[in-house]
N, CA, C and O of each residue as an XYZ file, in Angstrom:
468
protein
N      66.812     70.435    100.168
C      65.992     69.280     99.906
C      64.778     69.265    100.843
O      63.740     68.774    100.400
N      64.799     69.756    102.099
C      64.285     69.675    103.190
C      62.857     70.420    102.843
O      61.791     70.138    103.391
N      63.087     71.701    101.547
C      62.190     72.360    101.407
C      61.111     72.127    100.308
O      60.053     72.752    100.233
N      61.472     71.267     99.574
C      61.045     70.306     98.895
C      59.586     69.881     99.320
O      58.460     70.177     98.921
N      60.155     68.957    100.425
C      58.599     68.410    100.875
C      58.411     68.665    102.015
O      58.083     67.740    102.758
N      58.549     69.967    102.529
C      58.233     71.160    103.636
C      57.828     72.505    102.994
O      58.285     73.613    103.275
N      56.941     72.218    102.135
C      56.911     73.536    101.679
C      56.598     75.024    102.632
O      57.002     76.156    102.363
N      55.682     74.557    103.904
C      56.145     75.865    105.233
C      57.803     76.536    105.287
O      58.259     77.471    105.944
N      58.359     75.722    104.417
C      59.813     76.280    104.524
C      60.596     76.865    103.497
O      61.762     77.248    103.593
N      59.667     76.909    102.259
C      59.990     78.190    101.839
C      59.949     79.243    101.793
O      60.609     79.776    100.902
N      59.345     79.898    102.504
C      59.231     81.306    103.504
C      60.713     81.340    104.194
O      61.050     80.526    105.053
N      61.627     82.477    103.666
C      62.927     82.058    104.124
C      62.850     82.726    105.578
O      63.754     82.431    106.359
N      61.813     83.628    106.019
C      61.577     84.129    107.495
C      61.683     82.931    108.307
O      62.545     82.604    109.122
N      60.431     82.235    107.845
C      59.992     80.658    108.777
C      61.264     79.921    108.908
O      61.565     79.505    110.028
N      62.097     79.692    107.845
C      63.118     78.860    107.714
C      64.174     79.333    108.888
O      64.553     78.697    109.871
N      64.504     80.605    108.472
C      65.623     81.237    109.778
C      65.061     80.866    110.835
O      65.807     80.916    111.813
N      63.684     80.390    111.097
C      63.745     80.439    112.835
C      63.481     79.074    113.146
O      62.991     78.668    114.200
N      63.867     78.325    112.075
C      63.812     76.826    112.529
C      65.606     76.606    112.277
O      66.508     77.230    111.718
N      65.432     75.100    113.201
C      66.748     74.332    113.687
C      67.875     74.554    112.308
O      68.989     75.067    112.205
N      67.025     73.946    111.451
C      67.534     73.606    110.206
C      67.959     75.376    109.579
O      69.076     75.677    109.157
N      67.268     75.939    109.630
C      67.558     77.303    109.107
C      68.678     78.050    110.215
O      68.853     79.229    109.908
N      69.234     77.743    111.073
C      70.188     78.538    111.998
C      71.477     77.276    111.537
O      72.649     77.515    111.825
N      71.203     76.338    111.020
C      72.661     75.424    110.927
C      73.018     76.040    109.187
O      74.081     76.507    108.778
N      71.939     75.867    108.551
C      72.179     76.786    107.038
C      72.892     78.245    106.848
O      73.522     78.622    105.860
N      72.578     79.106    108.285
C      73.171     80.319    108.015
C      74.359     80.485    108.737
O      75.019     81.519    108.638
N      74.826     79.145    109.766
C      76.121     78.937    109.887
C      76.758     78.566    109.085
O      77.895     78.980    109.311
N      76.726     77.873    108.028
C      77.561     76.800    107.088
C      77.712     78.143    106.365
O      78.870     78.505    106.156
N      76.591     79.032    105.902
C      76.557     80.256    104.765
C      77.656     81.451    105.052
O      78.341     82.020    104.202
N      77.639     81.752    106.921
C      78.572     82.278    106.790
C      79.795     81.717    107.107
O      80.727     82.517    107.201
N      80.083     80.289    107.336
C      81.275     80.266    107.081
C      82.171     80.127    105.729
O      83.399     80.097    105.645
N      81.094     80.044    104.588
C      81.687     79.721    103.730
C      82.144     81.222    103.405
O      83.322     81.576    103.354
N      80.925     82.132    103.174
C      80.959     83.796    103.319
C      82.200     84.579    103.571
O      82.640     85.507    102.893
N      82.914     83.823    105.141
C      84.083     84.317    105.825
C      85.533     83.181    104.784
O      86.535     83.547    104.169
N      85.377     82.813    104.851
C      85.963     81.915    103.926
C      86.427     82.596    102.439
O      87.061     81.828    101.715
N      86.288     83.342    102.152
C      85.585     83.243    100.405
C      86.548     85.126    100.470
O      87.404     85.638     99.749
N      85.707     85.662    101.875
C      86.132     86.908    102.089
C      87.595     87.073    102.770
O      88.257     88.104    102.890
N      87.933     85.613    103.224
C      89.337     85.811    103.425
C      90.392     85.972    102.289
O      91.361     86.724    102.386
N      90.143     85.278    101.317
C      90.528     84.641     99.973
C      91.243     85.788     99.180
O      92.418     85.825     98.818
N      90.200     86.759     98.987
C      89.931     87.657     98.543
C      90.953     88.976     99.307
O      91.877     89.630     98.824
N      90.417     89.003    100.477
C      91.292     89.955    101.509
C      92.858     89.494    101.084
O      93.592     90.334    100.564
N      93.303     88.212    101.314
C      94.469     88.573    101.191
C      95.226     88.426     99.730
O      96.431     88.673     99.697
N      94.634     88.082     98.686
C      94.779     88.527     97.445
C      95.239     89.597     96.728
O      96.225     89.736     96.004
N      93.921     90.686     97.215
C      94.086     91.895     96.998
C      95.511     93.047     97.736
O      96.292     93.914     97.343
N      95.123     92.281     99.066
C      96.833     92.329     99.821
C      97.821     92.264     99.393
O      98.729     93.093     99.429
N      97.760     90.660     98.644
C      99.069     90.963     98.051
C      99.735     92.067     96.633
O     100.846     92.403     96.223
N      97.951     92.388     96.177
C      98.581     92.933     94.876
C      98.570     94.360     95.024
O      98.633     95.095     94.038
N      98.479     94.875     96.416
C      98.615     95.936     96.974
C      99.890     95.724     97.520
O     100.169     96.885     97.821
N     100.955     94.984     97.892
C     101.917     95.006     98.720
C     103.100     94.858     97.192
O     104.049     95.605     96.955
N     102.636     93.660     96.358
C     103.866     93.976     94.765
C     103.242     95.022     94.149
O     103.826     95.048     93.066
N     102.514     95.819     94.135
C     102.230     97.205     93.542
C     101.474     97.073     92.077
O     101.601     97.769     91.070
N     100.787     96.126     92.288
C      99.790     95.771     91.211
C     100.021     95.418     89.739
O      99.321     95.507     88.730
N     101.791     94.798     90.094
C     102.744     94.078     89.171
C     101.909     92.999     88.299
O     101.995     92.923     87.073
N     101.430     92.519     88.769
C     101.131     90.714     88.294
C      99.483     91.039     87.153
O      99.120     90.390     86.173
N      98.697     92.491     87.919
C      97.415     92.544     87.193
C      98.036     93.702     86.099
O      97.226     93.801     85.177
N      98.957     94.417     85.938
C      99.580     95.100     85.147
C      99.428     94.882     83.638
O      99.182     95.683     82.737
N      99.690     93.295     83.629
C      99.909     92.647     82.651
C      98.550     92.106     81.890
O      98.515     91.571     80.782
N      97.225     92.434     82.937
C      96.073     92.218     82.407
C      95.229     92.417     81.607
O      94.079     91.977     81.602
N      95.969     93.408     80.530
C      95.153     93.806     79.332
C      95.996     92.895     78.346
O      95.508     92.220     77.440
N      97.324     92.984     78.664
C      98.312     92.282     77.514
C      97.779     91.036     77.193
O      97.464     90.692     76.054
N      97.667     90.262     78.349
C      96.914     89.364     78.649
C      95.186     88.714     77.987
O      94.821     87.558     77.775
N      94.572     89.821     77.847
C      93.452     89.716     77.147
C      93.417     89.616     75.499
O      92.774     89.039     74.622
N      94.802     90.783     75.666
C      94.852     90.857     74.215
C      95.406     89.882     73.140
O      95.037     89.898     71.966
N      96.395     88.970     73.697
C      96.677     87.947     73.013
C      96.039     86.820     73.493
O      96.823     85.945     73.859
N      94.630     86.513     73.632
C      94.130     85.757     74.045
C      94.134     84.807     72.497
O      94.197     83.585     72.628
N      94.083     85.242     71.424
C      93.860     84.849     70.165
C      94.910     84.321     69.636
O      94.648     83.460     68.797
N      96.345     84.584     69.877
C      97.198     83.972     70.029
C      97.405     82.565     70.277
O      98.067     81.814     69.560
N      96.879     82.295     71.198
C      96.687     80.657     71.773
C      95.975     79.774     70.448
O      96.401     78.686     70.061
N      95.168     80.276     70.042
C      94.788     79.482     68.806
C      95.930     78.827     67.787
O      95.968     77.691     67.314
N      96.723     79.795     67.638
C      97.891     79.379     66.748
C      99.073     78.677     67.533
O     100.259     78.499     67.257
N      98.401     78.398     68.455
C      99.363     77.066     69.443
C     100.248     77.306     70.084
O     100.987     76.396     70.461
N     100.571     79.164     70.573
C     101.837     79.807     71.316
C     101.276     79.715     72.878
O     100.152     80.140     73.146
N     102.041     79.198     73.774
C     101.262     78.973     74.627
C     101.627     80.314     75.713
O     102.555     81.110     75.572
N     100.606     80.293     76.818
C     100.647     81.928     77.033
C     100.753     81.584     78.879
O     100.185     80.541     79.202
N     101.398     82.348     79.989
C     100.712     82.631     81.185
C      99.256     82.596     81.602
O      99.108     83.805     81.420
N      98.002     82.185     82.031
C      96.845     83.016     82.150
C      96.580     83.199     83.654
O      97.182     82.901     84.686
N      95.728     83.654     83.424
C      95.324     84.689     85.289
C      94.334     83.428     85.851
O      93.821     82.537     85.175
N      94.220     83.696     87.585
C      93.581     83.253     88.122
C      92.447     83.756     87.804
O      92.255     84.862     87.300
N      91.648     82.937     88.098
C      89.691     84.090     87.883
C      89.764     85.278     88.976
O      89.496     86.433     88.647
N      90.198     84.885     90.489
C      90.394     85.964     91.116
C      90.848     86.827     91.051
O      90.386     87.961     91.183
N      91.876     86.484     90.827
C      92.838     87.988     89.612
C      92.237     88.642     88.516
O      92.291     89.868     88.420
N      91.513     87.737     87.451
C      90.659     88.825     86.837
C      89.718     89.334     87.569
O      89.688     90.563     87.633
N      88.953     88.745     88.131
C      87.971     89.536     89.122
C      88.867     90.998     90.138
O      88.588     92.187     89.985
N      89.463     90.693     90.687
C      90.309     91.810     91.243
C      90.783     93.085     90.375
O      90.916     94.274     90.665
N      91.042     92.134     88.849
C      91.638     93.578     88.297
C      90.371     94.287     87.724
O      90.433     95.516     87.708
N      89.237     93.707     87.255
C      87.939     93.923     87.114
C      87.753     95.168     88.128
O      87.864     96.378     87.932
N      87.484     94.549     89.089
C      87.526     95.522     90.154
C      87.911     97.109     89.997
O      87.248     98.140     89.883
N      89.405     96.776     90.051
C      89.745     98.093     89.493
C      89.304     98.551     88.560
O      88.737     99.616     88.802
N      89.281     98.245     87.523
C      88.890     98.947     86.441
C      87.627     99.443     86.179
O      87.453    100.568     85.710
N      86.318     98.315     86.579
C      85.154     99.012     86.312
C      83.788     99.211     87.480
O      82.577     99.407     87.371
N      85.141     98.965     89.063
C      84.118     99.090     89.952
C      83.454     98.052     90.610
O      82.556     98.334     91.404
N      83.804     96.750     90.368
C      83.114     95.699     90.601
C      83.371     95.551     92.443
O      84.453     95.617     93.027
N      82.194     95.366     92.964
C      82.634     95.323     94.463
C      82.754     94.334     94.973
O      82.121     93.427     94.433
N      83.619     93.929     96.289
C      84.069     92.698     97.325
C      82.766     92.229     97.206
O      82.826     91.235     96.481
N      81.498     92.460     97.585
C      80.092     91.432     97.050
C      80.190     90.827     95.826
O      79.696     89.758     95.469
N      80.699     91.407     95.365
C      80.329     90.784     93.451
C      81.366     89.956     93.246
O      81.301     88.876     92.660
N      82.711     90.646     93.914
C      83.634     89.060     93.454
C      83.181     88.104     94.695
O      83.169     86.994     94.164
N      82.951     87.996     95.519
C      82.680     87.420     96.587
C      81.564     86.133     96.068
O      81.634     84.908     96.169
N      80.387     87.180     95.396
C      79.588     85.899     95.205
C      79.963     85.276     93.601
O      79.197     84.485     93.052
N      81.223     85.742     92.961
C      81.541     85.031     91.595
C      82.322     83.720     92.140
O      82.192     82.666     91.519
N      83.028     83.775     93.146
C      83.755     82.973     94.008
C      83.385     82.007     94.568
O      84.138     81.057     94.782
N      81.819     82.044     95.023
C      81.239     81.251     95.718
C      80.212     80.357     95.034
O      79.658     79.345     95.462
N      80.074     81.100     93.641
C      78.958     80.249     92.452
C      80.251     79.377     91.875
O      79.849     78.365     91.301
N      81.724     79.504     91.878
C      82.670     79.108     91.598
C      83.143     77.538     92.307
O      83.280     76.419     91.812
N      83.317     78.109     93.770
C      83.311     77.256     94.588
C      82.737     75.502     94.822
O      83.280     74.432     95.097
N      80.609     76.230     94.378
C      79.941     75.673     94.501
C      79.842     74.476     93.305
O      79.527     73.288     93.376
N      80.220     75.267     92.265
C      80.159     74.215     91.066
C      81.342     73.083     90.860
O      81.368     72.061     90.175
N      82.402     73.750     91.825
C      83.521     72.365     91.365
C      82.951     72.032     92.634
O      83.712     71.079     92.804
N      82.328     72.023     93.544
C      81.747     70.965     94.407
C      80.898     69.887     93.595
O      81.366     68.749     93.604
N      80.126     70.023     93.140
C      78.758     69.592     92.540
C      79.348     69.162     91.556
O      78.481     68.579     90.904
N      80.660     69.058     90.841
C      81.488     68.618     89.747
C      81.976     67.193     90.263
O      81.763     66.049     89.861
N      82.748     67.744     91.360
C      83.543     66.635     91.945
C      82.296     65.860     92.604
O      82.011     64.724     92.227
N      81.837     66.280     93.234
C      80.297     64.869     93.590
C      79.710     64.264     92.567
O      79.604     63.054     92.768
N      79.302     64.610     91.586
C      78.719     64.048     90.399
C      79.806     62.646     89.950
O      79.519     61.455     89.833
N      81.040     63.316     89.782
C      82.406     62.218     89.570
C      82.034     61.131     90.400
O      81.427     60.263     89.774
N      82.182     60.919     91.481
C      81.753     60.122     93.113
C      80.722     59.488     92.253
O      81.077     58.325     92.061
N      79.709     59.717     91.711
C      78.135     58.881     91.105
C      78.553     58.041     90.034
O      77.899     57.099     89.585
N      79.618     58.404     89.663
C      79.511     57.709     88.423
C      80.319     56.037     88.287
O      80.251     55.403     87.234
């Protein structure tokens, strides 16, 4: 908001070296470390059950159409698809990292909007 009607502060150089720009890239990485913990031990675990639970992740896709006809089904966490993603076509700890955090951000901005009303 700040940058709004500071426009000297959209220059994200200028910004890092003001007050306001060193409390922004604390909050950024804690959410960052946060997000990358999540993830770390996720993948942990589906490295420690032997990649039991994402196994099932095509089966999974495939009767997605199923549900229409009212059989109701298991479904995956997003992280879990993102993880098994991963495997399969390469997707890296950045990419789920920031699917996680555009994730994050929106049931924030969900649940505040609720609060307005």
């Amino acid at each position: 908001m700040f940058k709004v009607f500071k426009p000297w502060l959209l220059n994200d150089t200028i910004f890092s070296l003001t007050s306001l720009g060193r409390i922004h890239n604390k909050y950024l990485n804690i959410l960052h470390s946060f997000t990358e913990k999540i993830i770390l031990e996720r993948k942990r675990y589906h490295e420690q059950s032997g990649g039991e639970y994402l196994k099932h992740f095509e089966t999974i896709q495939r009767t997605e159409e199923e549900q229409i006809t009212g059989i109701k089904k298991k479904r995956m966490a997003m992280l879990d698809i993102l993880i098994a993603e991963s495997f399969n076509s390469g997707l890296s700890d950045l990419d789920i990292r920031e699917e996680v955090d555009t994730f994050i951000f929106e049931v924030n901005v969900s649940i505040s909007l609720n609060y307005l009303k």
